[in-house]
C-alpha positions in Angstrom: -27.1 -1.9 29.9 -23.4 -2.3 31.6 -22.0 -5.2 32.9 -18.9 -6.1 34.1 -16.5 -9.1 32.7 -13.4 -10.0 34.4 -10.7 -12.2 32.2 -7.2 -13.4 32.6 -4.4 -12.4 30.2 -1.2 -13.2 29.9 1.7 -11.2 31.4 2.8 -10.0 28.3 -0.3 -9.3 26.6 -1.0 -7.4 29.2 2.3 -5.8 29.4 1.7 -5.0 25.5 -1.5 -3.8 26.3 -0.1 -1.3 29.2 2.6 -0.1 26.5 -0.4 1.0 24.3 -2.3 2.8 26.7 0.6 4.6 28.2 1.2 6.0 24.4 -2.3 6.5 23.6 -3.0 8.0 27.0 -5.7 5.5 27.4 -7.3 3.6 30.3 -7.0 -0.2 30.1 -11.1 0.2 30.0 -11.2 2.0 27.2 -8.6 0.6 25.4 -10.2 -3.2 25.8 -13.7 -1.5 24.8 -12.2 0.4 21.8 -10.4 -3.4 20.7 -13.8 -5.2 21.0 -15.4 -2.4 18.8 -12.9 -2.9 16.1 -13.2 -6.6 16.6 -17.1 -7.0 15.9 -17.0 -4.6 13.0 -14.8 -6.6 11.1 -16.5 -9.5 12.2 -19.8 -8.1 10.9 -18.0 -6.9 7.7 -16.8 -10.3 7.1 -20.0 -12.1 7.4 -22.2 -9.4 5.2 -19.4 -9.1 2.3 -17.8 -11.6 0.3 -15.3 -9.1 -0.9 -14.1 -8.3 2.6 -10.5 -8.0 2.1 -7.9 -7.9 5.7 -6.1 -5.0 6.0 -2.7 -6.5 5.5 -3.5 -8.4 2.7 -5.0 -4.7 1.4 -2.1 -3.2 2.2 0.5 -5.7 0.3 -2.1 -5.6 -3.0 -1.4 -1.7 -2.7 2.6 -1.9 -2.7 2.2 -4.6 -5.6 0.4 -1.9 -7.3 2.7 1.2 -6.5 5.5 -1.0 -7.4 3.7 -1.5 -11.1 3.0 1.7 -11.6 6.3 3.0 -10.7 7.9 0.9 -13.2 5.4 1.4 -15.8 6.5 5.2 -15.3 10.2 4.2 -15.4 9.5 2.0 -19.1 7.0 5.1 -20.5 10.3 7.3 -19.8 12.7 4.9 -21.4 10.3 4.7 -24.7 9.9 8.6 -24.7 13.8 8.6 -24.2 14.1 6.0 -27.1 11.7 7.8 -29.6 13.9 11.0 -29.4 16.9 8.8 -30.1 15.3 7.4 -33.1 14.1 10.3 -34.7 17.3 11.7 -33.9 19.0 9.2 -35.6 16.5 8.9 -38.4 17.1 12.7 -39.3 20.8 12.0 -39.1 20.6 9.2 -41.5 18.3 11.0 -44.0 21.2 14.1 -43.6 23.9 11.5 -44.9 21.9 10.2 -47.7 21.2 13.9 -48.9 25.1 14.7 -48.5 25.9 11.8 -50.5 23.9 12.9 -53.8 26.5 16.1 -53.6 29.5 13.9 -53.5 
């Protein structure tokens, strides 16, 4: 079944709106049908999951996370960097001691 709504928006949302559909290549129709679609799924995803989490607040958890990991790669290189220099020295130290028997 169709129907038809009419409904009054704001010059600038509507301005906003045009903007979108001129870059989308979209009819105002479509684009306001496509927007309530979106709309009532993530009304319905909110209301049958308690886990539902916004897409912003999804997307900032993910930065957090790449930002984390990124600097866990960054330490795991400075402890392989440091465990070279160790041995390195170790070996140089147990080189001194054995020269020092000789002297």
């Amino acid at each position: 079944m169709k129907g038809v709504i009419s409904l009054r928006l704001s010059a600038s949302l509507l301005e906003e709106i045009d903007r979108v559909c001129r870059e989308e290549g979209k009819s105002r129709s479509a684009f306001i049908k496509e927007a309530l679609r979106h709309y009532l799924q993530h009304v319905q995803r909110k209301g049958n999951s308690e886990g539902f989490v916004p897409f912003l607040e999804y997307k900032k958890v993910n930065e957090e996370l790449r930002e984390a990991l990124r600097r866990i790669a960054e330490l795991e290189a400075l402890v392989a960097e440091l465990r070279k220099e160790n041995e390195s020295l170790r070996k140089e130290l147990e080189g001194g001691r054995r020269r020092r028997w000789f002297f």
